[in-house]
N, C-alpha and C positions, 0 to 999 in steps of 0.2 A: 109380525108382518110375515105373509105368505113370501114364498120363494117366487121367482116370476114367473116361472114353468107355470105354477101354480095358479097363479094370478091368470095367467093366458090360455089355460084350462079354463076357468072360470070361465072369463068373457067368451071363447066359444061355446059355451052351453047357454050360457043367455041367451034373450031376443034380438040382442044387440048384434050381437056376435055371429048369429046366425043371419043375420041380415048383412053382415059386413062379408062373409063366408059369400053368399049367397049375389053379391054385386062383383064379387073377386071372380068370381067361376063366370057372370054374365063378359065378365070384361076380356077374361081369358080366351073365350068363345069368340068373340069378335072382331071382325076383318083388323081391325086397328089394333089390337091386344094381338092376338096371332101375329101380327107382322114386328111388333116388338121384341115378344116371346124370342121370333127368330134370331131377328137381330142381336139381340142380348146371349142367342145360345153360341152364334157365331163369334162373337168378340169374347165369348168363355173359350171355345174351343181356338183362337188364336193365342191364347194366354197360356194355354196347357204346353204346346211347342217351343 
C-alpha cells in the first residue's frame, strides 16, 4: 500500500483530481468562499493570542 502523501499525489494528477483542484479554486474565488476564507482566517488569528 502507497503512503498517503502518495495516494494524494496520485489523485491530483488524475482527471478527478484535477477537477476537484479546479471547483476548489472556483469556490475560493467566490463572493461566498471569499467571505468564509475571512472568517476562518480571523478566528485563526484570535487563537494565535
Amino acid at each position: 500500500m502507497s503512503s498517503p502523501l502518495g495516494r494524494l499525489a496520485r489523485l491530483a494528477r488524475s482527471p478527478q483530481g484535477r477537477k476537484l483542484a479546479n471547483r476548489a479554486q472556483e469556490y475560493a474565488r467566490s463572493p461566498e468562499g471569499k467571505r468564509k476564507i475571512q472568517q476562518t482566517r480571523e478566528r485563526m488569528a484570535k487563537r494565535k493570542r
